[in-house]
C-alpha positions in Angstrom: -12.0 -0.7 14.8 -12.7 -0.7 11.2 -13.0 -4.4 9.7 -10.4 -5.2 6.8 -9.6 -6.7 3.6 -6.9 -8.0 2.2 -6.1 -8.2 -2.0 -4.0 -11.0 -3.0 -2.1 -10.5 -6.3 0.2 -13.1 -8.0 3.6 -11.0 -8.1 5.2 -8.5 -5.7 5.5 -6.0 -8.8 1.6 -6.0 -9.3 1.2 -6.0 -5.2 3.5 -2.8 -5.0 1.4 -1.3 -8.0 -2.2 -1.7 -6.7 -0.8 -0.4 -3.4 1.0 2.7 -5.2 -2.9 2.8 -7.0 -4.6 2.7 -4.1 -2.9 5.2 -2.7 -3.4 7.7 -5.6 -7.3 7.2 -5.5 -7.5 8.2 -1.6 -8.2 4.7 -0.7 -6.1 4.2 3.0 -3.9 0.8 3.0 -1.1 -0.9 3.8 1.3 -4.0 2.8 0.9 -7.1 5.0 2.6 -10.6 4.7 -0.1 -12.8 2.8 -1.8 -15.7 4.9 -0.3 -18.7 4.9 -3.5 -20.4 3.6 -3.8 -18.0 0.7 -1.9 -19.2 -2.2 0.2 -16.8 -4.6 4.0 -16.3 -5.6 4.1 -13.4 -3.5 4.3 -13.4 0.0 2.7 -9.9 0.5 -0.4 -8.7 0.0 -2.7 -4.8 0.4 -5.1 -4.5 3.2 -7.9 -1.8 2.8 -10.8 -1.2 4.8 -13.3 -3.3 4.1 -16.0 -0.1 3.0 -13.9 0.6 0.0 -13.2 -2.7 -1.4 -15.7 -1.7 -4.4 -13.6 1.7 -4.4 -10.2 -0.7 -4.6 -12.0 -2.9 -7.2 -12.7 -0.2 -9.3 -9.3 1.2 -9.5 -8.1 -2.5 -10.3 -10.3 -2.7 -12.8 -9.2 1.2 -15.0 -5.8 0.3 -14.4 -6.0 -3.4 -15.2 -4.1 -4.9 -12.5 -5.5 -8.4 -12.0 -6.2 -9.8 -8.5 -6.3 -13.4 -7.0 -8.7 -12.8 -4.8 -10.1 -10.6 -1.9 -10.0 -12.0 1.8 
């Protein structure tokens, strides 16, 4: 089984946009309920595999769609 990651983003629109990103670049994911523990305004977040979290970074990044955090 592949290990995961999971990006945190502060709204659902910017959650359903990295995800509709992600997608786009080839990068496999999928929309999860956020952690309890993990603090945002949105209670979903966008796991990847963890061996393309620089790939998912990098697409945040060129289409500047911020991110709380990476767990």
């Amino acid at each position: 089984m592949t290990p995961n990651c999971i990006f945190v983003f502060k709204s659902t629109y910017l959650t359903f946009r990295a995800e509709r990103e992600f997608k786009s670049a080839g990068i496999a994911c999928s929309l999860v309920t956020k952690p309890r523990h993990i603090s945002s305004d949105c209670g979903l977040a966008v796991r990847i595999p963890t061996d393309k979290k620089g790939d998912a970074g990098s697409v945040l990044e060129k289409q500047a769609i911020p991110c709380l955090g990476v767990w």
